[in-house]
PDB file with one MODEL, atoms N, CA, C and O in Angstrom:
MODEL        1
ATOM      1  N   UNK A   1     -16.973 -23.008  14.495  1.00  0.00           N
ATOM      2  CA  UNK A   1     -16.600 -24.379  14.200  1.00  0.00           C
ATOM      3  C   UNK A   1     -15.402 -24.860  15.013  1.00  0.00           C
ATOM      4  O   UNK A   1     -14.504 -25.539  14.517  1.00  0.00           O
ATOM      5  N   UNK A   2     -15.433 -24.519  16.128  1.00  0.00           N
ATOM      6  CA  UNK A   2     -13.872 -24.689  16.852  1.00  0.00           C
ATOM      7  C   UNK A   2     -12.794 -23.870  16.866  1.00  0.00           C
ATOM      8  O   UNK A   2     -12.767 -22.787  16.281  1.00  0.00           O
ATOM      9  N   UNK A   3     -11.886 -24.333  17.512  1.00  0.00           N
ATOM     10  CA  UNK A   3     -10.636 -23.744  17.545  1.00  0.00           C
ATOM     11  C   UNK A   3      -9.899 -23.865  16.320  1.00  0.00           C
ATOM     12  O   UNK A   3      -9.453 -22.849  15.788  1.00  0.00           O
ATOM     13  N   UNK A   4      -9.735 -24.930  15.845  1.00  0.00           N
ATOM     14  CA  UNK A   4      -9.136 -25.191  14.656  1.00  0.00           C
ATOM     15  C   UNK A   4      -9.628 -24.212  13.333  1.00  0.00           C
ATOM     16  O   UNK A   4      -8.784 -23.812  12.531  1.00  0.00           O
ATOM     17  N   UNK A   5     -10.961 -23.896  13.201  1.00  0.00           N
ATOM     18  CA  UNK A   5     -11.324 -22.982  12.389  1.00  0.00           C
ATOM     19  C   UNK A   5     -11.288 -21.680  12.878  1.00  0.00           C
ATOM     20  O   UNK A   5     -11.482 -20.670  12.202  1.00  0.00           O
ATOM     21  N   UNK A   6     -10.991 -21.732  14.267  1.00  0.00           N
ATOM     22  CA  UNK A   6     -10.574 -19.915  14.259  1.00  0.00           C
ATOM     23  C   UNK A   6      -9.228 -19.336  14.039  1.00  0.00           C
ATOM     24  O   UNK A   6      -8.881 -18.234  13.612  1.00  0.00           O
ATOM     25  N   UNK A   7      -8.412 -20.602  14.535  1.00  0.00           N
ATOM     26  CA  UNK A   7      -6.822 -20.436  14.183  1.00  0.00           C
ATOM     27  C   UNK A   7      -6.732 -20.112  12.667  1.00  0.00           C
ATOM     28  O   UNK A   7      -6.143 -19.095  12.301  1.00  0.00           O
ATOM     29  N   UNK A   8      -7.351 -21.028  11.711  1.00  0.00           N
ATOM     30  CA  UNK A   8      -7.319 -21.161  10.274  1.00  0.00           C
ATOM     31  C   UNK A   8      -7.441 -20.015   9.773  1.00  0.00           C
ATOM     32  O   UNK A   8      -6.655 -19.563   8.940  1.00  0.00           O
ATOM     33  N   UNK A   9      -8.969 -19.089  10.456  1.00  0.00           N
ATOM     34  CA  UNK A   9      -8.728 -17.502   9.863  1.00  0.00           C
ATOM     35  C   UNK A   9      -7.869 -16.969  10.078  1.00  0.00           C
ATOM     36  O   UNK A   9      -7.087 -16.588   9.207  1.00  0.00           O
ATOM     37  N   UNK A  10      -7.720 -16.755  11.363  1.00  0.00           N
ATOM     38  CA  UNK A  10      -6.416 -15.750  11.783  1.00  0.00           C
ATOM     39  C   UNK A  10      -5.133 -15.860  11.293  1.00  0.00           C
ATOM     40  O   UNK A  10      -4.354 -14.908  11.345  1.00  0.00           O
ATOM     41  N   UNK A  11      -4.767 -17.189  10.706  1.00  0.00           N
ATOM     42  CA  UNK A  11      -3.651 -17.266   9.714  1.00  0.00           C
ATOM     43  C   UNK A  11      -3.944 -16.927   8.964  1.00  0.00           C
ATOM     44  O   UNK A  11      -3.221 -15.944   8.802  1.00  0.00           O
ATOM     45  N   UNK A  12      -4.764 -16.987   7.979  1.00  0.00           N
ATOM     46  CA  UNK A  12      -5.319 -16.942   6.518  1.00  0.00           C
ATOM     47  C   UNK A  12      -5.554 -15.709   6.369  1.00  0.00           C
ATOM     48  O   UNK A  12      -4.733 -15.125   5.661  1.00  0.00           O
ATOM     49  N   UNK A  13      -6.584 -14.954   6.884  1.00  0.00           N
ATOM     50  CA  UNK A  13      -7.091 -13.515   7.005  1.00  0.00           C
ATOM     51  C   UNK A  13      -6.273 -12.208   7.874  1.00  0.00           C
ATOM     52  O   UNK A  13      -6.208 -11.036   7.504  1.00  0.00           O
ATOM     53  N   UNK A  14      -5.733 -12.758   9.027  1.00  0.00           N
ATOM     54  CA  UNK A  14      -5.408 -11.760   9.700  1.00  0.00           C
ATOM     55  C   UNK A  14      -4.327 -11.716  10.375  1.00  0.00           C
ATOM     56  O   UNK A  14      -4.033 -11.008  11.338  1.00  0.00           O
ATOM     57  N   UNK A  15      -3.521 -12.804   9.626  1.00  0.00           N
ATOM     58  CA  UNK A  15      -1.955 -13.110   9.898  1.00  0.00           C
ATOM     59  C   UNK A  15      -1.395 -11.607  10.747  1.00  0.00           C
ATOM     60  O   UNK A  15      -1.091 -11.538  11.938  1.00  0.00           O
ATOM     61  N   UNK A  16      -1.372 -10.315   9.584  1.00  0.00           N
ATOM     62  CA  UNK A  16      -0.558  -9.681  10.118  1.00  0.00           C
ATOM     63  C   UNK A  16      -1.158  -8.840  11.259  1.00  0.00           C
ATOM     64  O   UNK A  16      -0.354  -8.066  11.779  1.00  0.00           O
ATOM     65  N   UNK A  17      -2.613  -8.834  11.830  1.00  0.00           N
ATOM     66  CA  UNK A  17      -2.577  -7.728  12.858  1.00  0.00           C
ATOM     67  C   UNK A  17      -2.511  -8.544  13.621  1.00  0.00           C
ATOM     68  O   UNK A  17      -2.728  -8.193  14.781  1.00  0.00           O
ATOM     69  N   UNK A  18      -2.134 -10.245  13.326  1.00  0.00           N
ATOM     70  CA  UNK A  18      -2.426 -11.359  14.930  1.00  0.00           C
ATOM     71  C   UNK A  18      -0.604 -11.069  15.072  1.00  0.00           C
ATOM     72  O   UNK A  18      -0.242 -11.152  16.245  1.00  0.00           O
ATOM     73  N   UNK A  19       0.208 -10.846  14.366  1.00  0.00           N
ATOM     74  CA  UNK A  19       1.944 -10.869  14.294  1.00  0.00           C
ATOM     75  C   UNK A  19       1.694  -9.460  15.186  1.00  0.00           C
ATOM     76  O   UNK A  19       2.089  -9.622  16.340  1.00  0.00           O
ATOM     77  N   UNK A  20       1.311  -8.537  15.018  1.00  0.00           N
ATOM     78  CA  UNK A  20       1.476  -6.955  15.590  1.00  0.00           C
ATOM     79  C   UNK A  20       0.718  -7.122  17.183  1.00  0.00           C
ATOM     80  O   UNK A  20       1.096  -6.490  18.169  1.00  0.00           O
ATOM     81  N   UNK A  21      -0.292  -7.998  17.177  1.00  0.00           N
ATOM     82  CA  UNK A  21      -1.030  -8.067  18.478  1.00  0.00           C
ATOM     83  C   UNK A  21       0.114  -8.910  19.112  1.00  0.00           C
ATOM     84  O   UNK A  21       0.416  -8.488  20.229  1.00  0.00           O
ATOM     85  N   UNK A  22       0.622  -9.676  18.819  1.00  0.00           N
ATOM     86  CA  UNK A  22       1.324 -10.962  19.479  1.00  0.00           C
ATOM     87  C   UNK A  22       3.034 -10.215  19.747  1.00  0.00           C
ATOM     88  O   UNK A  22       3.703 -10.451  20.753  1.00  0.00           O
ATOM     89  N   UNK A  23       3.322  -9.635  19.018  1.00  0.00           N
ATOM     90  CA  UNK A  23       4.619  -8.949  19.347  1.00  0.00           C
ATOM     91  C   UNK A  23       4.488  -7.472  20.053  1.00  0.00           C
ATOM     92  O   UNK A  23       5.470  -6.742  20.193  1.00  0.00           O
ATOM     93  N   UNK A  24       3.288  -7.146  20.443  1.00  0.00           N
ATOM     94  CA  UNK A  24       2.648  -6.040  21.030  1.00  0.00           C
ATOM     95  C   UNK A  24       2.822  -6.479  22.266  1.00  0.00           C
ATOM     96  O   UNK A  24       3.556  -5.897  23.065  1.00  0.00           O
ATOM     97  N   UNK A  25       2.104  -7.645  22.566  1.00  0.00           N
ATOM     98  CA  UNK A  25       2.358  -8.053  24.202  1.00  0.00           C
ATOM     99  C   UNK A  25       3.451  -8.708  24.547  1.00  0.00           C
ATOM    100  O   UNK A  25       3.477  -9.136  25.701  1.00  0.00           O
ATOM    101  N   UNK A  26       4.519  -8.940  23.744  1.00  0.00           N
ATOM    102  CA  UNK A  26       5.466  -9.970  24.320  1.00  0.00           C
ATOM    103  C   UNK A  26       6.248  -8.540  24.478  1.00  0.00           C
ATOM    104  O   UNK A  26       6.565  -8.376  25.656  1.00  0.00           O
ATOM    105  N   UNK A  27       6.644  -7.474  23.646  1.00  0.00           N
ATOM    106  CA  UNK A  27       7.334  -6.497  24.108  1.00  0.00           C
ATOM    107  C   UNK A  27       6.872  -5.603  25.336  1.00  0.00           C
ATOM    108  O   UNK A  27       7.790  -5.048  25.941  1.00  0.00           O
ATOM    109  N   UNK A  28       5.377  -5.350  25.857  1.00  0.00           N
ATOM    110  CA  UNK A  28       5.176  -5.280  26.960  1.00  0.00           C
ATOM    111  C   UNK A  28       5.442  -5.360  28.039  1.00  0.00           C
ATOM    112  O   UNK A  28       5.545  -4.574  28.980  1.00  0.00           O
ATOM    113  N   UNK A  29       5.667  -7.332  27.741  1.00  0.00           N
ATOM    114  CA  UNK A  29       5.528  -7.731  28.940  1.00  0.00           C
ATOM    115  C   UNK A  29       7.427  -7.616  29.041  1.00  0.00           C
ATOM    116  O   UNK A  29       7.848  -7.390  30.176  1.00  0.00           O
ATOM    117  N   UNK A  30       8.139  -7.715  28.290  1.00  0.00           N
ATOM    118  CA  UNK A  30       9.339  -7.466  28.087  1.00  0.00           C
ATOM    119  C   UNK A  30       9.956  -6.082  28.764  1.00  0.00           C
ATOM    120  O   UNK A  30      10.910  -6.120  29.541  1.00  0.00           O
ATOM    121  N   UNK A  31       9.463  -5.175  28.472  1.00  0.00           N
ATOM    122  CA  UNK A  31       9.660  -3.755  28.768  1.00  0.00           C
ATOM    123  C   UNK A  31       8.941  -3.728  30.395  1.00  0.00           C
ATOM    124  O   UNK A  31       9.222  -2.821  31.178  1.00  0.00           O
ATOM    125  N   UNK A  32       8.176  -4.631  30.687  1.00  0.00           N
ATOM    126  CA  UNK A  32       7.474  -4.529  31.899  1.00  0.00           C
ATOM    127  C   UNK A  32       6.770  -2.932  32.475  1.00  0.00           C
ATOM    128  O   UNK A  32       6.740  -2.332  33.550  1.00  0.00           O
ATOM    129  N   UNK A  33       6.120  -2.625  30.693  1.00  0.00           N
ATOM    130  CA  UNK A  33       5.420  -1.316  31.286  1.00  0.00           C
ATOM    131  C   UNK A  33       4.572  -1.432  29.782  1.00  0.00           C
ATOM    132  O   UNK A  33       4.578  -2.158  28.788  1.00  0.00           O
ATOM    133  N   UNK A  34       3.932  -0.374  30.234  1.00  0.00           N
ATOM    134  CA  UNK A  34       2.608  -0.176  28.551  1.00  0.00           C
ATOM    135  C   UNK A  34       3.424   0.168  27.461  1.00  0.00           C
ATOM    136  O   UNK A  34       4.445   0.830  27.646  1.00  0.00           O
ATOM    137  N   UNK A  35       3.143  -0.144  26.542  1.00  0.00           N
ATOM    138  CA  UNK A  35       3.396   0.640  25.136  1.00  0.00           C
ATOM    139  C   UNK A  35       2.912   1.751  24.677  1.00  0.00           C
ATOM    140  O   UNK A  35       1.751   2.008  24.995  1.00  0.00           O
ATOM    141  N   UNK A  36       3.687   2.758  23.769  1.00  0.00           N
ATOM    142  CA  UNK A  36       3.201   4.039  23.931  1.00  0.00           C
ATOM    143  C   UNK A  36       3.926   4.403  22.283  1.00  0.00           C
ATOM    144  O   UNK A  36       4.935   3.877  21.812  1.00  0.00           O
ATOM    145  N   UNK A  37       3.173   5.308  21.731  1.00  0.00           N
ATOM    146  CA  UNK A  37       3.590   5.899  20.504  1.00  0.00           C
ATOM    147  C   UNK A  37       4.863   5.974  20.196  1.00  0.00           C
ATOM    148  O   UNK A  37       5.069   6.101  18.989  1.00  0.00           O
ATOM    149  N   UNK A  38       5.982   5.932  21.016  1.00  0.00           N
ATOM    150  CA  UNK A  38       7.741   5.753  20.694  1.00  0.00           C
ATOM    151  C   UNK A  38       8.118   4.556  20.224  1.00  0.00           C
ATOM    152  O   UNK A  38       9.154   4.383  19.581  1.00  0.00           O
ATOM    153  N   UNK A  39       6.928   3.261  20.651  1.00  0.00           N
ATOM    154  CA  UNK A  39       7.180   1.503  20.292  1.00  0.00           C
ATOM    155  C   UNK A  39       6.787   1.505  19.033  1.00  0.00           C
ATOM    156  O   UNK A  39       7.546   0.934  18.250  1.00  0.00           O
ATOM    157  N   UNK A  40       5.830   1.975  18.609  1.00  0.00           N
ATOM    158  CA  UNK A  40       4.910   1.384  17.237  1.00  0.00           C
ATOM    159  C   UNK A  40       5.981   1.516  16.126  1.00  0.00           C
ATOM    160  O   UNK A  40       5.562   0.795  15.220  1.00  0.00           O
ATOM    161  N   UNK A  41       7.018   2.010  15.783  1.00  0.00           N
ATOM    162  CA  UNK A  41       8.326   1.353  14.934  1.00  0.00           C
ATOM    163  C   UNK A  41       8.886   0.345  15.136  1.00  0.00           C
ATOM    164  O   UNK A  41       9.205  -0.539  14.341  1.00  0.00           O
ATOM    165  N   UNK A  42       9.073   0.443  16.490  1.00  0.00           N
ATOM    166  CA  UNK A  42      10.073  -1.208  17.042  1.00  0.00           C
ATOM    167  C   UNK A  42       8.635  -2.700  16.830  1.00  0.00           C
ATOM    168  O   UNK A  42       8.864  -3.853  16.463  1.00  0.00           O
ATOM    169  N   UNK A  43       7.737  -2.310  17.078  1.00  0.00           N
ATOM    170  CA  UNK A  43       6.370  -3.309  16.793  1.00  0.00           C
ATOM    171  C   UNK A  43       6.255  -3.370  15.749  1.00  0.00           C
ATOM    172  O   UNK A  43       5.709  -4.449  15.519  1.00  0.00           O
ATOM    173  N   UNK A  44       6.508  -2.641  14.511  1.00  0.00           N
ATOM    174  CA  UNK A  44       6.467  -2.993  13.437  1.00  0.00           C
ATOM    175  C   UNK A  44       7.885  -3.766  12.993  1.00  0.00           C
ATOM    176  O   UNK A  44       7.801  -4.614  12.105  1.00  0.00           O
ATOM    177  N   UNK A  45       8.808  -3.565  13.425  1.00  0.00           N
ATOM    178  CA  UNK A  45       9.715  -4.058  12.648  1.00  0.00           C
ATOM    179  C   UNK A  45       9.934  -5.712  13.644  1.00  0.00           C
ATOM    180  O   UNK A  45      10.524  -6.701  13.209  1.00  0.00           O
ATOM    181  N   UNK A  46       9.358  -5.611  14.845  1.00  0.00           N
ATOM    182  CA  UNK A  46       9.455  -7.041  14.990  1.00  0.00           C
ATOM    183  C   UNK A  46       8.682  -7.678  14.770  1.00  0.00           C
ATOM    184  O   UNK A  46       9.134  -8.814  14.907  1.00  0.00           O
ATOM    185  N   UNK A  47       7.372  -7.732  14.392  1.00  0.00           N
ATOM    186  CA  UNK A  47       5.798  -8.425  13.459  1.00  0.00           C
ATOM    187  C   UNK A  47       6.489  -9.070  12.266  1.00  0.00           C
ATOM    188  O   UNK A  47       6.160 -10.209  11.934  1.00  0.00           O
ATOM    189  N   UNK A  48       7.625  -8.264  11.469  1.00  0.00           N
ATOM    190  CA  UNK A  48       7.733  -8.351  10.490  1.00  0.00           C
ATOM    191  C   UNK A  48       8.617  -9.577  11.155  1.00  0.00           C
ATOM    192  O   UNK A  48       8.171 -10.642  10.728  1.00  0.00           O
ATOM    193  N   UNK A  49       9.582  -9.754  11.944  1.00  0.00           N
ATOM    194  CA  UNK A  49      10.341 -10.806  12.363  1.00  0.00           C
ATOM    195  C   UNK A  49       9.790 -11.853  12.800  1.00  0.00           C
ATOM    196  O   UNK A  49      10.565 -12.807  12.725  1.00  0.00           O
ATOM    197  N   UNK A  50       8.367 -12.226  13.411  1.00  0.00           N
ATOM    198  CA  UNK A  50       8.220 -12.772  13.550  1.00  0.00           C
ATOM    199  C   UNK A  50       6.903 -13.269  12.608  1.00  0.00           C
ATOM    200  O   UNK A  50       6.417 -14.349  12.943  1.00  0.00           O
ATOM    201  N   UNK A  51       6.513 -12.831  11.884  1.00  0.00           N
ATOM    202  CA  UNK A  51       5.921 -12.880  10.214  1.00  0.00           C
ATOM    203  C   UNK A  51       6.715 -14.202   9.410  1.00  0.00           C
ATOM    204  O   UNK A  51       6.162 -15.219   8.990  1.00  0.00           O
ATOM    205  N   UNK A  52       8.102 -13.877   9.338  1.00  0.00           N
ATOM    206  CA  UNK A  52       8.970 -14.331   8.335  1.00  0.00           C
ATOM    207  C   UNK A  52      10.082 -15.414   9.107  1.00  0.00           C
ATOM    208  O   UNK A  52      10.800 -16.302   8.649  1.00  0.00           O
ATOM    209  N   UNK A  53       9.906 -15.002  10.215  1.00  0.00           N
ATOM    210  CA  UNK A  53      11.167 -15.897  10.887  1.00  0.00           C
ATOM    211  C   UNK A  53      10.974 -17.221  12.110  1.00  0.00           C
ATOM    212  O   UNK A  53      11.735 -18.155  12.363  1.00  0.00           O
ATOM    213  N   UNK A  54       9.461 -16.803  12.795  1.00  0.00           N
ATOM    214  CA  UNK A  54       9.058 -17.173  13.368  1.00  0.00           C
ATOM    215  C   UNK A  54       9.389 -16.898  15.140  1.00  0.00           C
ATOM    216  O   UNK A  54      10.154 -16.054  15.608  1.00  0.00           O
ATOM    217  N   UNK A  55       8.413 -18.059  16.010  1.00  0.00           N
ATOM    218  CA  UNK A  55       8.626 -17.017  17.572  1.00  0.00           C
ATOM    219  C   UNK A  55      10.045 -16.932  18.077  1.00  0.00           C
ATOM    220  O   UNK A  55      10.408 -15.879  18.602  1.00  0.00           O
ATOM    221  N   UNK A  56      11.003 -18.097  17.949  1.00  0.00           N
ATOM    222  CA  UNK A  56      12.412 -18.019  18.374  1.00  0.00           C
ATOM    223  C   UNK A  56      13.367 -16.487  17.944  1.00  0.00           C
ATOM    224  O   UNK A  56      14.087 -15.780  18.648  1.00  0.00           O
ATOM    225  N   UNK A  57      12.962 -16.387  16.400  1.00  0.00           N
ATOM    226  CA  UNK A  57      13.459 -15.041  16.352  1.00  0.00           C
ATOM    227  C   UNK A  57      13.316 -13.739  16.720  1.00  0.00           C
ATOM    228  O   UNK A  57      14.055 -12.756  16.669  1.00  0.00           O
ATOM    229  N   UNK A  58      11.684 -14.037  17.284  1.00  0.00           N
ATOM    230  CA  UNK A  58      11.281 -12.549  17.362  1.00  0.00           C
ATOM    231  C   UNK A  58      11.863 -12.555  18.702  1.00  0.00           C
ATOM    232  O   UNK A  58      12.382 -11.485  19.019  1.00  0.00           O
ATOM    233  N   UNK A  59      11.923 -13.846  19.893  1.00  0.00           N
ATOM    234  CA  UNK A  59      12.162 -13.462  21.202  1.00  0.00           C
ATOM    235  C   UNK A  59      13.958 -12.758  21.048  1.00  0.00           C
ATOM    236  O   UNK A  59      14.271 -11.735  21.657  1.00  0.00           O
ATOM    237  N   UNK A  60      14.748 -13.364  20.334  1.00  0.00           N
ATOM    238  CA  UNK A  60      15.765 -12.986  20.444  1.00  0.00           C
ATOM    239  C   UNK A  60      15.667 -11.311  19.511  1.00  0.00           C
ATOM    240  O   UNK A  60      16.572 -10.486  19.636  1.00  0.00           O
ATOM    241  N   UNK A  61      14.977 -11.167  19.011  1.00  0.00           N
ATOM    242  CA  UNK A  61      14.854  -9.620  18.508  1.00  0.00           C
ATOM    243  C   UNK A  61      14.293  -8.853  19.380  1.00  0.00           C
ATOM    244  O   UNK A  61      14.607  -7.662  19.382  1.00  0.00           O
ATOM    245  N   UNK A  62      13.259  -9.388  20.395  1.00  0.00           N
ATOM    246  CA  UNK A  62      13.192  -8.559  21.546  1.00  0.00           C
ATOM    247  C   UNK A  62      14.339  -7.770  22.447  1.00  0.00           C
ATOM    248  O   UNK A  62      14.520  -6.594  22.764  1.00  0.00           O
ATOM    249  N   UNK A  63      15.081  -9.133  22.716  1.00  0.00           N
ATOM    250  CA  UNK A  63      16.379  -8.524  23.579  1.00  0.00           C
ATOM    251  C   UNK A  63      16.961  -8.190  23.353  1.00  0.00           C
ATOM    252  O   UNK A  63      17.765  -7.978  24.261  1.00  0.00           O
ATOM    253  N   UNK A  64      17.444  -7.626  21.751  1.00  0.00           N
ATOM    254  CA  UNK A  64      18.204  -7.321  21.124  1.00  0.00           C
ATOM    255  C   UNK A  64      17.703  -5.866  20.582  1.00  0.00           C
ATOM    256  O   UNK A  64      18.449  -5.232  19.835  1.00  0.00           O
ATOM    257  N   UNK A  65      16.208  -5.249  21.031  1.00  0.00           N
ATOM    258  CA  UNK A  65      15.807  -4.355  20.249  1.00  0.00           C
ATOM    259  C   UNK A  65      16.535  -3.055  21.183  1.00  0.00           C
ATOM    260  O   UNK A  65      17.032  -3.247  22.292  1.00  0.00           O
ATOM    261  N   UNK A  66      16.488  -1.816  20.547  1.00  0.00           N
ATOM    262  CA  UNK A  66      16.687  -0.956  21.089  1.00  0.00           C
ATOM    263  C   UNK A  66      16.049  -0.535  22.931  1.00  0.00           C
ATOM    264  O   UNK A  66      16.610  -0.294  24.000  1.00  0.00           O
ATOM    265  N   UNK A  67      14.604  -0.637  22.456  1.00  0.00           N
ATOM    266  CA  UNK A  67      13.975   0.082  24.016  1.00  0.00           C
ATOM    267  C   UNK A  67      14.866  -1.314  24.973  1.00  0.00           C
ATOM    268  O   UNK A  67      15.667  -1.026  25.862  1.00  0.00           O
ATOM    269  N   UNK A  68      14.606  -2.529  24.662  1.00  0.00           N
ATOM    270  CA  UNK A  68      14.639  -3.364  25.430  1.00  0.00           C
ATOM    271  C   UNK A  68      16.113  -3.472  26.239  1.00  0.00           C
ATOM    272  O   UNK A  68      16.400  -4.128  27.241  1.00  0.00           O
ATOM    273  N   UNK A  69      16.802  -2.718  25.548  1.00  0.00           N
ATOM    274  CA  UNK A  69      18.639  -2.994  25.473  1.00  0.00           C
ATOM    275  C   UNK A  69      18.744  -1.926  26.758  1.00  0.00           C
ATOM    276  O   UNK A  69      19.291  -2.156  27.836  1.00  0.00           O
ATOM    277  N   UNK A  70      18.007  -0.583  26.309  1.00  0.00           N
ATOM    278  CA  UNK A  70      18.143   1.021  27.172  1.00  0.00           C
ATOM    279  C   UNK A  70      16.631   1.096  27.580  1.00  0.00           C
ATOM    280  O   UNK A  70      15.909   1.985  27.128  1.00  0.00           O
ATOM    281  N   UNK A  71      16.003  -0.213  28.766  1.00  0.00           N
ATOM    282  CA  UNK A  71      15.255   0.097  29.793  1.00  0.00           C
ATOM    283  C   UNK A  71      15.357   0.765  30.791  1.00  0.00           C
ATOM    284  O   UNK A  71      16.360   0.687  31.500  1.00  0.00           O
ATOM    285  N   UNK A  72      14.511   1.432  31.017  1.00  0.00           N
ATOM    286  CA  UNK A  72      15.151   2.932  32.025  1.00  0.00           C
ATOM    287  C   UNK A  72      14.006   1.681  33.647  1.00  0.00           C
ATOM    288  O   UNK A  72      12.813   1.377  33.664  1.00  0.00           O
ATOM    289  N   UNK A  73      14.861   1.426  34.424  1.00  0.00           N
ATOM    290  CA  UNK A  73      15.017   0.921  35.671  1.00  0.00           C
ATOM    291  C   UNK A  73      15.074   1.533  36.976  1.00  0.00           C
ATOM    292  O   UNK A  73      15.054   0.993  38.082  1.00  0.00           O
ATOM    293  N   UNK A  74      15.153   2.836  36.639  1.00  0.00           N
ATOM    294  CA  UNK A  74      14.658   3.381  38.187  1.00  0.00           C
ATOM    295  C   UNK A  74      13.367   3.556  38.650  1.00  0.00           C
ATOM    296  O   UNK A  74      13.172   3.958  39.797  1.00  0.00           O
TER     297      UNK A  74
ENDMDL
END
């Protein structure tokens, strides 16, 4: 039925794995490398930030998260 009815589920039904998918790739692309079994704490605890707080907070909880702070750059 459109976009409008697919958005509607994914809020309604699947809010939280669309918060874990959506803060999955922004820390990605943040970290500028894959995610790997050491993230899935920091992905959970920013889903939850951006669950409750919305996207402004989660970006500033990105830069503020641990991996993101001690990116290894060589």
């Amino acid at each position: 039925h459109g976009p409008s009815a697919l958005a509607r589920v994914l809020v309604e039904s699947r809010s939280e794995e669309l918060a874990r998918e959506v803060t999955r790739r922004l820390l990605a692309y943040a970290l500028a490398r894959p995610l790997d079994w050491r993230d899935e704490r920091t992905v959970a605890d920013l889903a939850v930030v951006l669950r409750e707080r919305g996207f402004g907070a989660l970006l500033r909880a990105v830069v503020a998260s641990r991996p993101f702070r001690f990116v290894d750059v060589s």
